[in-house]
C-alpha positions in Angstrom: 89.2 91.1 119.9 88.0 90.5 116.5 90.5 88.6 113.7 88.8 90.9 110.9 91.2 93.6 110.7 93.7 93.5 108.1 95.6 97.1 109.3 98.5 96.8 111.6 97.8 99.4 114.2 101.4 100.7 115.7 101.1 100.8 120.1 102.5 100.2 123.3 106.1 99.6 123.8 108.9 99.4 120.9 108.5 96.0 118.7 111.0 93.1 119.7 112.9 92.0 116.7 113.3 88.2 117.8 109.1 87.9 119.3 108.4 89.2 115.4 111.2 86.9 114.4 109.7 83.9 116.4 105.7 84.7 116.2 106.2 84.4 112.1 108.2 81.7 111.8 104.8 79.9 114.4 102.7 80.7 111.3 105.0 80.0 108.8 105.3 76.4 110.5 102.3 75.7 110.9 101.1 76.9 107.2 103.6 74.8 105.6 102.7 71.8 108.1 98.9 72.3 106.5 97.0 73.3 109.1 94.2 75.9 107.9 93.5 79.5 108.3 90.2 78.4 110.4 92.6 76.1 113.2 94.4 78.9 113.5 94.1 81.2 116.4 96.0 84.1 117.9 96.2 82.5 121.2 97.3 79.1 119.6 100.1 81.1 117.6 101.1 83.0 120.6 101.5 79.8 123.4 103.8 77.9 120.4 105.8 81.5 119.5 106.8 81.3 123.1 104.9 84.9 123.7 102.0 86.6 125.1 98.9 86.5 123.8 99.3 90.7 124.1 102.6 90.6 122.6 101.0 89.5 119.1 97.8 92.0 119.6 100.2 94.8 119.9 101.6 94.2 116.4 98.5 92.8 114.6 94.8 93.9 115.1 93.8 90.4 114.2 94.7 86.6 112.4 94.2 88.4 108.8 96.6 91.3 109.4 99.3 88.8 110.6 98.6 86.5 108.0 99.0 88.8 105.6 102.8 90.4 106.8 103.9 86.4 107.0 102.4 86.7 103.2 104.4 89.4 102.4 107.6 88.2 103.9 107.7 85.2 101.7 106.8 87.0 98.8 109.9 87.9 96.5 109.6 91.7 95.0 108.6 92.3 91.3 111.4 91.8 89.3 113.7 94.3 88.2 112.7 94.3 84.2 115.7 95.0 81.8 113.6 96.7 79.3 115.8 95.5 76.4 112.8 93.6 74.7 109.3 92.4 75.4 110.3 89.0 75.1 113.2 88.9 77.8 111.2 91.1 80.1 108.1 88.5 80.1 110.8 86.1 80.6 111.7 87.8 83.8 108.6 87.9 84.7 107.8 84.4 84.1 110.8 82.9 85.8 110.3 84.8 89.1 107.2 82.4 89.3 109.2 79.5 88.7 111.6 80.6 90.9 108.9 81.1 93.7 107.9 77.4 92.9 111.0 76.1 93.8 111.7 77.8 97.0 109.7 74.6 98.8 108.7 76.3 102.4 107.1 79.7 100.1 105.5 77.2 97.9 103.9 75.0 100.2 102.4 78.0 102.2 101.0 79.2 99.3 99.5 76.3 97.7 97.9 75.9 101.6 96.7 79.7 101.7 95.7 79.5 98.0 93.3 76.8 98.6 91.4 78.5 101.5 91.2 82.0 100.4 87.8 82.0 99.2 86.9 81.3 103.0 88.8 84.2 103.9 87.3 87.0 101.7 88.8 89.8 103.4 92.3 88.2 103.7 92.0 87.5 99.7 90.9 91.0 98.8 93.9 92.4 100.6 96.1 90.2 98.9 94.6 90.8 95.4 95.0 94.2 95.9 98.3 94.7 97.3 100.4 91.5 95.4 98.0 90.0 92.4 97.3 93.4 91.0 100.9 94.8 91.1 102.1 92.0 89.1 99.0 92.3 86.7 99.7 95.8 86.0 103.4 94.8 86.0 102.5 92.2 83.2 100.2 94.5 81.5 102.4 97.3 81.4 105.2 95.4 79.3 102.5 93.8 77.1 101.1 97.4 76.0 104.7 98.3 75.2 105.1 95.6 73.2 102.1 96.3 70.9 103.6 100.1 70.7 106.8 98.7 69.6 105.2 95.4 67.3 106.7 92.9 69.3 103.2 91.9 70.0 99.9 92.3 67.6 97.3 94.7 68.0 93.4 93.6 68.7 94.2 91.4 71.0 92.5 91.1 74.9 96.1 92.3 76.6 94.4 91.2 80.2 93.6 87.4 78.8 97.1 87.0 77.0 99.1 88.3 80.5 97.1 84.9 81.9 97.8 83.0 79.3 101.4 84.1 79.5 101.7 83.3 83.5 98.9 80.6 83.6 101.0 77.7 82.2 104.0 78.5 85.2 101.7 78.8 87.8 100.0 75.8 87.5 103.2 74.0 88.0 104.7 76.3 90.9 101.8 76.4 93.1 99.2 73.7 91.8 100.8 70.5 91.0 103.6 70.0 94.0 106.4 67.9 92.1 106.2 69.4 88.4 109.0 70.0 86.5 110.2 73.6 87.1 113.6 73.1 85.2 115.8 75.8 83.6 114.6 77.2 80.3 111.0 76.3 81.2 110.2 80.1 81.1 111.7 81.1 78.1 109.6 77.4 76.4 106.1 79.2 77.9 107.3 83.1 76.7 108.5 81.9 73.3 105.4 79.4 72.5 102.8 81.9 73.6 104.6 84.7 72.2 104.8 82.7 68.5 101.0 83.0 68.5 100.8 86.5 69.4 103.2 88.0 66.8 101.6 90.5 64.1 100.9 88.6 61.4 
């Protein structure tokens, strides 16, 4: 059975709460241990979840499709935005990040995953479609508002400023393991970028 599918494909007898309890919290293990996408295997996941190889196969179709549900369940929702002003909502937006960065086991998965994706092509589409474009249209979104409103100046490349915006915070949650993520870090990065980016 081939690990290309990235579509859970619903069958066979009702799900058991504690073998999906115990075959993510396998991969979840092992990710934040560092052992890559490539050493793992369904069967290998399976014998150290305490389950059946068919047990897993009837919830996932293949590695990518599990990988990417134990993706999703560390992955905190977009924030609620507040909508009072540009600034405060891209400070929302900035500190989830951070926030990510200091949940340790979330982090450390991710840095893992992050630095294998380009072997998993498939796995990284799915995950650019589904989680890095939500927040980019998320980030995009309050960014055009704030040109309607002139919080922000017109002209500039919207796409290029929202990386400039989330670049600086995700360099230190998921890149360099031990940076400083203290309080007020995201309203520093929100209020320095935005400085530049005022009308003039």
């Amino acid at each position: 059975m081939s690990d290309a599918g990235t579509d859970a494909v619903p069958r066979g007898r009702p799900r058991s709460a504690a073998a999906d309890s115990a075959i993510t919290e396998t991969v979840l293990r092992l990710l934040e241990e560092g052992v890559t996408i490539g050493e793992l295997s369904i069967e290998g996941i399976a014998r150290d979840a305490g389950v059946g190889k068919a047990t897993v196969y009837r919830r996932w179709p293949g590695k990518n499709a599990l990988l990417m549900d134990v993706l999703n369940s560390i992955d905190e929702p977009t924030p609620e935005l507040a909508g009072t002003s540009v600034r405060d909502d891209l400070v929302t937006m900035i500190d989830a990040i951070r926030r990510r960065g200091l949940a340790k086991r979330s982090s450390a998965v991710m840095r893992n995953i992050l630095l294998q994706f380009q072997q998993v092509p498939e796995l990284w589409k799915q995950y650019h479609d589904t989680v890095i474009v939500t927040r980019r249209d998320a980030m995009l979104a309050v960014l055009e508002r704030g040109v309607r409103t002139g919080e922000i100046r017109a002209g500039l490349d919207l796409e290029l400023l929202g990386d400039i915006f989330a670049g600086p915070m995700l360099s230190r949650a998921m890149m360099r393991p031990g940076a400083s993520l203290e309080d007020g870090l995201s309203e520093l990065i929100v209020d320095t970028v935005l400085e530049g980016a005022r009308p003039r």
